[in-house]
N, CA, C and O atoms as a Maestro MAE file, in Angstrom:
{
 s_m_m2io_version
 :::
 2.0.0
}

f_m_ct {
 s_m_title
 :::
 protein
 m_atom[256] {
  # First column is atom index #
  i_m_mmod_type
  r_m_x_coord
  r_m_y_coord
  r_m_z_coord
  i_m_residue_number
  s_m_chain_name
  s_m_pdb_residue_name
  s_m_pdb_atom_name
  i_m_atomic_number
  :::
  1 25 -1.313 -11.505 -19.185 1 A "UNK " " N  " 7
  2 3 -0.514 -10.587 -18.406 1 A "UNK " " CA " 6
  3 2 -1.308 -9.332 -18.040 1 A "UNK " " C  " 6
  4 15 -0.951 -8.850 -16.966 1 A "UNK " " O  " 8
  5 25 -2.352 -8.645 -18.700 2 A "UNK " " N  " 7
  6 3 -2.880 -7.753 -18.990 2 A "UNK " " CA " 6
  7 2 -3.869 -7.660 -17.775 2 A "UNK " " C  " 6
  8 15 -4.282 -6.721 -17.094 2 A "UNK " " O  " 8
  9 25 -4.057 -8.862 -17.779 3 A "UNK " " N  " 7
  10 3 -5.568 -9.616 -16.867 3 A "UNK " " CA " 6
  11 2 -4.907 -9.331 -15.481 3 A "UNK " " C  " 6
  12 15 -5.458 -8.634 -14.630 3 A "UNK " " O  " 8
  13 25 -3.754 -9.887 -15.322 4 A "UNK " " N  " 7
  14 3 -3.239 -9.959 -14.080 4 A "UNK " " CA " 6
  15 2 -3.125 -8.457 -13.317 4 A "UNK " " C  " 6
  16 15 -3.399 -8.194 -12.146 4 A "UNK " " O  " 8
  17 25 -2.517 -7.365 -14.613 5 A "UNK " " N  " 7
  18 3 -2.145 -6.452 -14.154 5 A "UNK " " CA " 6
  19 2 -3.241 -5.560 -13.503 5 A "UNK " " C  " 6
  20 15 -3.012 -4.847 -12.526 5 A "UNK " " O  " 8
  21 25 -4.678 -5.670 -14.233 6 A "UNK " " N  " 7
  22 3 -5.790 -4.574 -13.639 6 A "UNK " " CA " 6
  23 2 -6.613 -5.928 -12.137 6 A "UNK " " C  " 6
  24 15 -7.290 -5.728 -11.128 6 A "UNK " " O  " 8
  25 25 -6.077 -7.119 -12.762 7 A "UNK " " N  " 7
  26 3 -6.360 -7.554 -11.184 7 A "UNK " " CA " 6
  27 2 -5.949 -6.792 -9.828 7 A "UNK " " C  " 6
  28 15 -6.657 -6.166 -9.039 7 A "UNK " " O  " 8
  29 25 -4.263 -7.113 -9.819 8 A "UNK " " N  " 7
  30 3 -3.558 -6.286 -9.223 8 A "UNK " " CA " 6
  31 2 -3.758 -5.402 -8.557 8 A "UNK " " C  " 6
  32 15 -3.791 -5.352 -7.328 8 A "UNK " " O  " 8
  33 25 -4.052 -3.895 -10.002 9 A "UNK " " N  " 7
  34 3 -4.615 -2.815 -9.888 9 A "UNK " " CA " 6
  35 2 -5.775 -2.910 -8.909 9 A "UNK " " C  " 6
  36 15 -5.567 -2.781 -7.703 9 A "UNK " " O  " 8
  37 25 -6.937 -3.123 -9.372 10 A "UNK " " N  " 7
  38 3 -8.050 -3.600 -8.766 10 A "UNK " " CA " 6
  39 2 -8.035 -3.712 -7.302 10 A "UNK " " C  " 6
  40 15 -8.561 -2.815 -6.643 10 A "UNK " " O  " 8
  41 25 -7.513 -4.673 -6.750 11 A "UNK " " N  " 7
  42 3 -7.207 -5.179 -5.683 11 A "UNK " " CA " 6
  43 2 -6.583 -3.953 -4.742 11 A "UNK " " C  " 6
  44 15 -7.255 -3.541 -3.796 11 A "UNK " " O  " 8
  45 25 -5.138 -3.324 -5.064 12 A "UNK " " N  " 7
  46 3 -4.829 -2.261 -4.662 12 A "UNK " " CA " 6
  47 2 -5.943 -1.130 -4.116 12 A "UNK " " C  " 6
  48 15 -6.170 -0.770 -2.961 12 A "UNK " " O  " 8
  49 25 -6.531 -0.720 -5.340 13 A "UNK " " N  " 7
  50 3 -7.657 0.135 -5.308 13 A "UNK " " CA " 6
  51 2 -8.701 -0.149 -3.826 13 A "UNK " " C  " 6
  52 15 -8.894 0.585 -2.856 13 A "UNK " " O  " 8
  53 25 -9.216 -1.468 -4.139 14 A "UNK " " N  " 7
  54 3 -9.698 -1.708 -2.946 14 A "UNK " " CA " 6
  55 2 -9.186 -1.357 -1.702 14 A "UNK " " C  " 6
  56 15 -9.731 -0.440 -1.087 14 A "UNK " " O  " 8
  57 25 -8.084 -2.024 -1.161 15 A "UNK " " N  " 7
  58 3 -7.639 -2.224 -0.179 15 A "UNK " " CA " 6
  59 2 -7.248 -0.445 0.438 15 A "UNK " " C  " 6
  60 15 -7.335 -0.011 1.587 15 A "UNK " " O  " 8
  61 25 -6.855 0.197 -0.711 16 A "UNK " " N  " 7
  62 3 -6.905 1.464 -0.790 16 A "UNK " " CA " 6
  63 2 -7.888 2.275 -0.214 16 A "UNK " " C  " 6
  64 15 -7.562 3.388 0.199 16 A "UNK " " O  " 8
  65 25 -8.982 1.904 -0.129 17 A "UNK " " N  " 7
  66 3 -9.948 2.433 0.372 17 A "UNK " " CA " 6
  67 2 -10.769 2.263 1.305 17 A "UNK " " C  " 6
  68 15 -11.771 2.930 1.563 17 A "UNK " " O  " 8
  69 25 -10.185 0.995 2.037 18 A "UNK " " N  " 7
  70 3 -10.940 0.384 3.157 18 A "UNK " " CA " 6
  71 2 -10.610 1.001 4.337 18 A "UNK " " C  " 6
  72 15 -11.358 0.729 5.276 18 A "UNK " " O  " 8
  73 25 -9.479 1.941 4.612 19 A "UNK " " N  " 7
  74 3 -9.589 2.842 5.685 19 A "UNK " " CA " 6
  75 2 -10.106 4.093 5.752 19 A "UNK " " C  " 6
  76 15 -10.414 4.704 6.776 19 A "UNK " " O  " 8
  77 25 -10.201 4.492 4.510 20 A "UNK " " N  " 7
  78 3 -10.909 5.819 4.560 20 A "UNK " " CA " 6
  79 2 -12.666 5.532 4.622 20 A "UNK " " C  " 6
  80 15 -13.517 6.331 5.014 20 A "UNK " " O  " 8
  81 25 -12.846 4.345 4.180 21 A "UNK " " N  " 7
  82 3 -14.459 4.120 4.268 21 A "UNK " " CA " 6
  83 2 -14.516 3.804 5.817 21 A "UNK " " C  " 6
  84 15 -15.091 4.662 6.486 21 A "UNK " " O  " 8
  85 25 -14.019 2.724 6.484 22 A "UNK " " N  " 7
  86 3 -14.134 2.374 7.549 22 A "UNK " " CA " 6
  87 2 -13.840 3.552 8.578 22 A "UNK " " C  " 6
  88 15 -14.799 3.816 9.302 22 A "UNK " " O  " 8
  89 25 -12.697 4.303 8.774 23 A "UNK " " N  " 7
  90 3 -12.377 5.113 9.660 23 A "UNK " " CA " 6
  91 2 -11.793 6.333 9.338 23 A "UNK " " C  " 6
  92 15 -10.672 6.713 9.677 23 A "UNK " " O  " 8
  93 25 -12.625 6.933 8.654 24 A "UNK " " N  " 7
  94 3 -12.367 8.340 7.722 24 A "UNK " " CA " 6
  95 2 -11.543 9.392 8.966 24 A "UNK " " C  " 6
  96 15 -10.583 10.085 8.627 24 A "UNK " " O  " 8
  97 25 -12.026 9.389 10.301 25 A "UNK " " N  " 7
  98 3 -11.270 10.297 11.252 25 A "UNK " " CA " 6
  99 2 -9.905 9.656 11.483 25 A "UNK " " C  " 6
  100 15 -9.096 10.460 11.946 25 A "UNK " " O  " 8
  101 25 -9.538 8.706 11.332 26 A "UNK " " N  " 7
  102 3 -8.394 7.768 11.540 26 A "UNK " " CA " 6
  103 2 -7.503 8.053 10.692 26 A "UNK " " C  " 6
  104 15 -6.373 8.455 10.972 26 A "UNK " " O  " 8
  105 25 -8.185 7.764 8.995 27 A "UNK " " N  " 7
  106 3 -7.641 8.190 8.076 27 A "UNK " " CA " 6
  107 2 -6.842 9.430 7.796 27 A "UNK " " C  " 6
  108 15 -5.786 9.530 7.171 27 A "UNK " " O  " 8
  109 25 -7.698 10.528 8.500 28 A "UNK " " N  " 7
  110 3 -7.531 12.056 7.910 28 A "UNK " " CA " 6
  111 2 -5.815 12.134 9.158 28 A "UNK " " C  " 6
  112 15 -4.718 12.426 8.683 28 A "UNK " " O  " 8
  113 25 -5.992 11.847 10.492 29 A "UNK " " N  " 7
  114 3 -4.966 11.917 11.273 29 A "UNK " " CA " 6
  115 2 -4.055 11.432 10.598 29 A "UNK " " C  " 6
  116 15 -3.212 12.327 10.552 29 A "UNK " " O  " 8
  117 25 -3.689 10.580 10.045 30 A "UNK " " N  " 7
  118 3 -2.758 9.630 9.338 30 A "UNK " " CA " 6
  119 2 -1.922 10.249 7.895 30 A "UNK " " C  " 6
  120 15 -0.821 10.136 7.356 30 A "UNK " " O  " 8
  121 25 -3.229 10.965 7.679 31 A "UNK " " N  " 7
  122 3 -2.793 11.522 6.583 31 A "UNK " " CA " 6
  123 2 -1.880 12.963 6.928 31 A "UNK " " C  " 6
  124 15 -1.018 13.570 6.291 31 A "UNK " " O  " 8
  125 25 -2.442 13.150 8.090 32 A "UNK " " N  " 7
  126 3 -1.835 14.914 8.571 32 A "UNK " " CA " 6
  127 2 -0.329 14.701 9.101 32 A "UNK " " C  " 6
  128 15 0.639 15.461 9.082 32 A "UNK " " O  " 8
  129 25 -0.519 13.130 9.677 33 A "UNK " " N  " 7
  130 3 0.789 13.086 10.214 33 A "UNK " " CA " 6
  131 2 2.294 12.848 8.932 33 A "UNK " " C  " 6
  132 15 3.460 13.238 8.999 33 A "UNK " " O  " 8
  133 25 1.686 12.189 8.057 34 A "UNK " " N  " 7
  134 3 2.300 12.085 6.913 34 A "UNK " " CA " 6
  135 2 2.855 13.612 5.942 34 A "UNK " " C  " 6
  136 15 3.925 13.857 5.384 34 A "UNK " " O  " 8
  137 25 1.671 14.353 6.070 35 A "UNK " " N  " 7
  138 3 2.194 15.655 5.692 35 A "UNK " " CA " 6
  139 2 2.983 16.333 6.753 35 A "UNK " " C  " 6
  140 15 3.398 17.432 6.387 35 A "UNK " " O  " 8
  141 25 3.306 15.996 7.949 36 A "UNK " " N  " 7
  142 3 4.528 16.510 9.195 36 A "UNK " " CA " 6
  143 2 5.490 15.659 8.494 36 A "UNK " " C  " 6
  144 15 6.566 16.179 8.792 36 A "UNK " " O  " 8
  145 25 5.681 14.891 7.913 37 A "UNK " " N  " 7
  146 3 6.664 14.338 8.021 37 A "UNK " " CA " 6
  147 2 7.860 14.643 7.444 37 A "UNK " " C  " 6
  148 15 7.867 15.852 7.212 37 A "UNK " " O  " 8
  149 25 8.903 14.107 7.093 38 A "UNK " " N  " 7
  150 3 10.145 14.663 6.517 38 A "UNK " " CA " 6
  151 2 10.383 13.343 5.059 38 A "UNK " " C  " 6
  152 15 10.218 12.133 4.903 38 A "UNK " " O  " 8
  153 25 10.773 14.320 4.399 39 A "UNK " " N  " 7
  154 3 11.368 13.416 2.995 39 A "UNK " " CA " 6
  155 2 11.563 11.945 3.152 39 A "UNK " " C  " 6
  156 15 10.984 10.994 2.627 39 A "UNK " " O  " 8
  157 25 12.951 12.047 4.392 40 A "UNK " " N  " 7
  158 3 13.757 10.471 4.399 40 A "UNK " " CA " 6
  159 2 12.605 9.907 5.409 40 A "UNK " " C  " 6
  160 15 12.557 8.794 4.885 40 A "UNK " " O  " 8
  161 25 11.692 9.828 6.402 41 A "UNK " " N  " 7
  162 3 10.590 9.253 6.652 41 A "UNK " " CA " 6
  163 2 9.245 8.405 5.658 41 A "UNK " " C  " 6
  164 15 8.526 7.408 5.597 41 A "UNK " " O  " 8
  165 25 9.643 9.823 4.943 42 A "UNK " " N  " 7
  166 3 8.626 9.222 3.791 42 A "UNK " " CA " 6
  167 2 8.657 7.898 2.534 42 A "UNK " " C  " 6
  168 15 7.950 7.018 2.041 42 A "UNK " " O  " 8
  169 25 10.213 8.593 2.454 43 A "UNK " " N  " 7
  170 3 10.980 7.252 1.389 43 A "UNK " " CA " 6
  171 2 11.023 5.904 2.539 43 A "UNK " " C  " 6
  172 15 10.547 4.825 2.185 43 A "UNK " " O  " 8
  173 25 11.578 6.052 3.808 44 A "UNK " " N  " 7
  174 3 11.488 4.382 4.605 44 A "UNK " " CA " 6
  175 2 10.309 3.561 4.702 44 A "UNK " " C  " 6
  176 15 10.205 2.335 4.735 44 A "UNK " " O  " 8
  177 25 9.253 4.667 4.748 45 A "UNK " " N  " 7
  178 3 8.047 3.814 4.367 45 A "UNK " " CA " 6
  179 2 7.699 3.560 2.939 45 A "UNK " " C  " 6
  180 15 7.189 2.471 2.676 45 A "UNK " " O  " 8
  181 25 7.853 4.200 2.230 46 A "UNK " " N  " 7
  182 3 7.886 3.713 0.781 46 A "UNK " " CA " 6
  183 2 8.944 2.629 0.565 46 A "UNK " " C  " 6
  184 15 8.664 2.235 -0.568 46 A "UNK " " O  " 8
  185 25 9.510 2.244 0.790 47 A "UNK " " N  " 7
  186 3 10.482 1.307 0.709 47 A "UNK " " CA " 6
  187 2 10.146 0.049 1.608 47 A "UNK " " C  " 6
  188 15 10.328 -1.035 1.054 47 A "UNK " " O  " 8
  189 25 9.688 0.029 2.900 48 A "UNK " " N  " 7
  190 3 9.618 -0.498 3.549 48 A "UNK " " CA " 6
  191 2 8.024 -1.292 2.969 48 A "UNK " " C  " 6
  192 15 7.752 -2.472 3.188 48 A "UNK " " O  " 8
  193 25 7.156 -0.346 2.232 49 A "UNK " " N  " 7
  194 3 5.974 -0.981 1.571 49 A "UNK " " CA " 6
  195 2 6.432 -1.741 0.461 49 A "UNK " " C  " 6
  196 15 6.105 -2.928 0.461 49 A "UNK " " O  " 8
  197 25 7.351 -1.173 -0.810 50 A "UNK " " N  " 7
  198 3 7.946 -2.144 -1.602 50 A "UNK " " CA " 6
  199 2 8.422 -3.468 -1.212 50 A "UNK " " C  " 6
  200 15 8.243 -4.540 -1.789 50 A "UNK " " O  " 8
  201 25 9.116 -3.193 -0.038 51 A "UNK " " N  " 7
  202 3 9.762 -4.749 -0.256 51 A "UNK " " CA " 6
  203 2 9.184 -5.937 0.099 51 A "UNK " " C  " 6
  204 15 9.431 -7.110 -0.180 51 A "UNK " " O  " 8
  205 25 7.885 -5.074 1.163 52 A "UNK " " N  " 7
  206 3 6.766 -6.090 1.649 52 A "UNK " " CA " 6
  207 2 6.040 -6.696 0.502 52 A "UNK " " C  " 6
  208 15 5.758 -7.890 0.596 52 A "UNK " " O  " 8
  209 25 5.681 -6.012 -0.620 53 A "UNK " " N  " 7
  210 3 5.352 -6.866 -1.696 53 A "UNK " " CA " 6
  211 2 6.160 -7.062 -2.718 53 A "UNK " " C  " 6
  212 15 5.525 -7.482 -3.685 53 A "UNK " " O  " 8
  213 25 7.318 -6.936 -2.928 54 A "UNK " " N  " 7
  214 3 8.122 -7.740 -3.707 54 A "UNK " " CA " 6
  215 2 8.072 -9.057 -2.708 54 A "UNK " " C  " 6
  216 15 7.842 -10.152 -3.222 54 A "UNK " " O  " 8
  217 25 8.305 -8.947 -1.150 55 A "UNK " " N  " 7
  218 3 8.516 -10.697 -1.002 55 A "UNK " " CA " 6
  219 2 6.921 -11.360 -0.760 55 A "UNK " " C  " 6
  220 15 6.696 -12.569 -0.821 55 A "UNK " " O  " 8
  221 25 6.029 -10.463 -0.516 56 A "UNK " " N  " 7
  222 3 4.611 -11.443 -1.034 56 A "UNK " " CA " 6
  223 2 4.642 -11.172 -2.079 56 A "UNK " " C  " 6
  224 15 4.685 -10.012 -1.670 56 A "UNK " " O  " 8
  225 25 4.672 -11.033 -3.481 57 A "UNK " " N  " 7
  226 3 4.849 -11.325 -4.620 57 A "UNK " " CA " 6
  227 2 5.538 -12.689 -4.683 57 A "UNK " " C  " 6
  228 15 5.002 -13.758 -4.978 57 A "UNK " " O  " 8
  229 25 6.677 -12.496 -4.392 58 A "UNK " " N  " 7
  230 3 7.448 -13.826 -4.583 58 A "UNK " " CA " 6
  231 2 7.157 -15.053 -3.967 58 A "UNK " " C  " 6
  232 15 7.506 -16.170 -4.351 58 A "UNK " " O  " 8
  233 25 6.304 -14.675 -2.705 59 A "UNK " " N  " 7
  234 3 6.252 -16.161 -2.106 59 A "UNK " " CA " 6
  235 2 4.848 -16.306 -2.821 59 A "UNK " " C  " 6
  236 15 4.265 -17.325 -2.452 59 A "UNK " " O  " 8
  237 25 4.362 -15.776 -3.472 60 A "UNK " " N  " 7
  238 3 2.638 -16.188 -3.941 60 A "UNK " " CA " 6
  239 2 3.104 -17.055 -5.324 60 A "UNK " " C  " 6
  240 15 2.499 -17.993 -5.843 60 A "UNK " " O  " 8
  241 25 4.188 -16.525 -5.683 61 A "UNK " " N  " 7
  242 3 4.541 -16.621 -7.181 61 A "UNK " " CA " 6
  243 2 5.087 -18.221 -6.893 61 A "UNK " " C  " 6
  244 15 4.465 -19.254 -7.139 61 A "UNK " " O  " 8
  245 25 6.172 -18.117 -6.416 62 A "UNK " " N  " 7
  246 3 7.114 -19.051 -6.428 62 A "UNK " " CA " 6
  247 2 7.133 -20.343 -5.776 62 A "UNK " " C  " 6
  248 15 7.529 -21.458 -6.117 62 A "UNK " " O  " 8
  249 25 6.396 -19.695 -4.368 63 A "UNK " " N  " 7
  250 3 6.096 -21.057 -3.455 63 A "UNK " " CA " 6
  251 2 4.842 -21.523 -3.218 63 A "UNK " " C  " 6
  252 15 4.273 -21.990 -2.231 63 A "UNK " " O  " 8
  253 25 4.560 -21.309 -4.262 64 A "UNK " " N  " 7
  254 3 3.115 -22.478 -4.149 64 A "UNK " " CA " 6
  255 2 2.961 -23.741 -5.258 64 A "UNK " " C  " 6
  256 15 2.006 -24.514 -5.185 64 A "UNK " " O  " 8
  :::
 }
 m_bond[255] {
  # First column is bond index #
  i_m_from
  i_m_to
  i_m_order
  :::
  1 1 2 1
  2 2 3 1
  3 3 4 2
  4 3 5 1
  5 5 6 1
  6 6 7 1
  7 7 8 2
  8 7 9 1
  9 9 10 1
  10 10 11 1
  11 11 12 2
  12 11 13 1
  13 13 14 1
  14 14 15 1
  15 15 16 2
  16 15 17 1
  17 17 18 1
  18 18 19 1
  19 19 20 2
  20 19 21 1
  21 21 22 1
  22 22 23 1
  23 23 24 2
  24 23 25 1
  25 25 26 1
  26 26 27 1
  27 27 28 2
  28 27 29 1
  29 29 30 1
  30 30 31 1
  31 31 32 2
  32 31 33 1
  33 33 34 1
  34 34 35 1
  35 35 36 2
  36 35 37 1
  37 37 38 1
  38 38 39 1
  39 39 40 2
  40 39 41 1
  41 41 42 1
  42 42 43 1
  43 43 44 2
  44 43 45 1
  45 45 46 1
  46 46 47 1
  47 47 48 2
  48 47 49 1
  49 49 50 1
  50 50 51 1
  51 51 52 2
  52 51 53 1
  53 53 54 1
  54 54 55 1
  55 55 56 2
  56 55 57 1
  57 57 58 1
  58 58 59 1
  59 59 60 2
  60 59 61 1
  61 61 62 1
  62 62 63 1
  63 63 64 2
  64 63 65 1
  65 65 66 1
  66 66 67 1
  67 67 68 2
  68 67 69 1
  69 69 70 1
  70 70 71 1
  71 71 72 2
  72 71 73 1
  73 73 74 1
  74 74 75 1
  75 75 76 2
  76 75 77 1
  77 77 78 1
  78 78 79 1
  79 79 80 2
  80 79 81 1
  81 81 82 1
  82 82 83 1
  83 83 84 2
  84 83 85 1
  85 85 86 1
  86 86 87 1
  87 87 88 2
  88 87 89 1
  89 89 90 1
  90 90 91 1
  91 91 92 2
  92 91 93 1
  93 93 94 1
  94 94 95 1
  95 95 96 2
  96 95 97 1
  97 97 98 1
  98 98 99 1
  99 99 100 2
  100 99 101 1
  101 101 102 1
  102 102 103 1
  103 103 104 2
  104 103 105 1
  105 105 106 1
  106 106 107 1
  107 107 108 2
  108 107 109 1
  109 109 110 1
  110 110 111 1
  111 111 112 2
  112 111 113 1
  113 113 114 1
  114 114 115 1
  115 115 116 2
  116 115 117 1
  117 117 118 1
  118 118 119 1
  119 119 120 2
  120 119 121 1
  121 121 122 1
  122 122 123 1
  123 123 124 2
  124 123 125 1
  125 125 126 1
  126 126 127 1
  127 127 128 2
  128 127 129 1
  129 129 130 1
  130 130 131 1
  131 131 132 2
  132 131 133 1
  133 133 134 1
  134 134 135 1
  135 135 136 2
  136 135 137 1
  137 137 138 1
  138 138 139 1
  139 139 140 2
  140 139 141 1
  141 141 142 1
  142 142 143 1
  143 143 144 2
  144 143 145 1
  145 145 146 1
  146 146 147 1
  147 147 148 2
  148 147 149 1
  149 149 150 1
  150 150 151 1
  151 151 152 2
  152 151 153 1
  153 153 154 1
  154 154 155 1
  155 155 156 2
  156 155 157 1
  157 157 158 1
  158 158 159 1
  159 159 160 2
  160 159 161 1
  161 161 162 1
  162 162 163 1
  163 163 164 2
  164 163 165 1
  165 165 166 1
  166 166 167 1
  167 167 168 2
  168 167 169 1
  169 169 170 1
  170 170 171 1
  171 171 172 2
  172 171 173 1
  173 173 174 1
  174 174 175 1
  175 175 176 2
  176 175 177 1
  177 177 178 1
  178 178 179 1
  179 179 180 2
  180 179 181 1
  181 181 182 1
  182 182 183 1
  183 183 184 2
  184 183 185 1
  185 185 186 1
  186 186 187 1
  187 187 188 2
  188 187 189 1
  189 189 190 1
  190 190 191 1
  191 191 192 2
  192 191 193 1
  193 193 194 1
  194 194 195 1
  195 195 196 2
  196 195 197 1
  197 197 198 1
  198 198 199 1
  199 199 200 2
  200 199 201 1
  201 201 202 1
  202 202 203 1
  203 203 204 2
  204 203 205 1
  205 205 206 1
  206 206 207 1
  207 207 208 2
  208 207 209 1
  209 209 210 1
  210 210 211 1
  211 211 212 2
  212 211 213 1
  213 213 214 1
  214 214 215 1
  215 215 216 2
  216 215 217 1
  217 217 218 1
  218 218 219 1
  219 219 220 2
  220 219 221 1
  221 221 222 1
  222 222 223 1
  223 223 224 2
  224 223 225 1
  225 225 226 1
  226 226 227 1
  227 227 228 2
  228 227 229 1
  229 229 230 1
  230 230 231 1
  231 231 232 2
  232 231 233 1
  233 233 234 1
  234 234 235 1
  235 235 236 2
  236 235 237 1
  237 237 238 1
  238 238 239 1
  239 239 240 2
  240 239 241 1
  241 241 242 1
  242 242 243 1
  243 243 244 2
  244 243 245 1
  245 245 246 1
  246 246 247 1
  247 247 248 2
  248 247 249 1
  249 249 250 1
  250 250 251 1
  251 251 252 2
  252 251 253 1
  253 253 254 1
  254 254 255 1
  255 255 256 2
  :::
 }
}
């Protein structure tokens, strides 16, 4: 379980960082626009990122 979890981690991390390496001016806009933003904007995308991997979670998990 342990294994899985810093996989996970790991993986995140990466993917985490492939826009700021690749397109650091892209990045920084993205980031500025995020600090304009408003609370309930912020939670729909947080939410809207959860549920995208709760259901790839589940279809990796379940349907294969």
């Amino acid at each position: 379980m342990w294994q899985d979890f810093f996989f996970a981690l790991a993986l995140m991390l990466v993917f985490e960082g492939v826009m700021p390496f690749l397109t650091p001016e892209s990045f920084r806009r993205a980031l500025l626009m995020m600090v304009q933003m408003g609370d309930r904007g912020l939670r729909m995308i947080g939410l809207a990122s959860m549920t995208a991997g709760i259901i790839l979670l589940y279809l990796t998990r379940y349907m294969t």
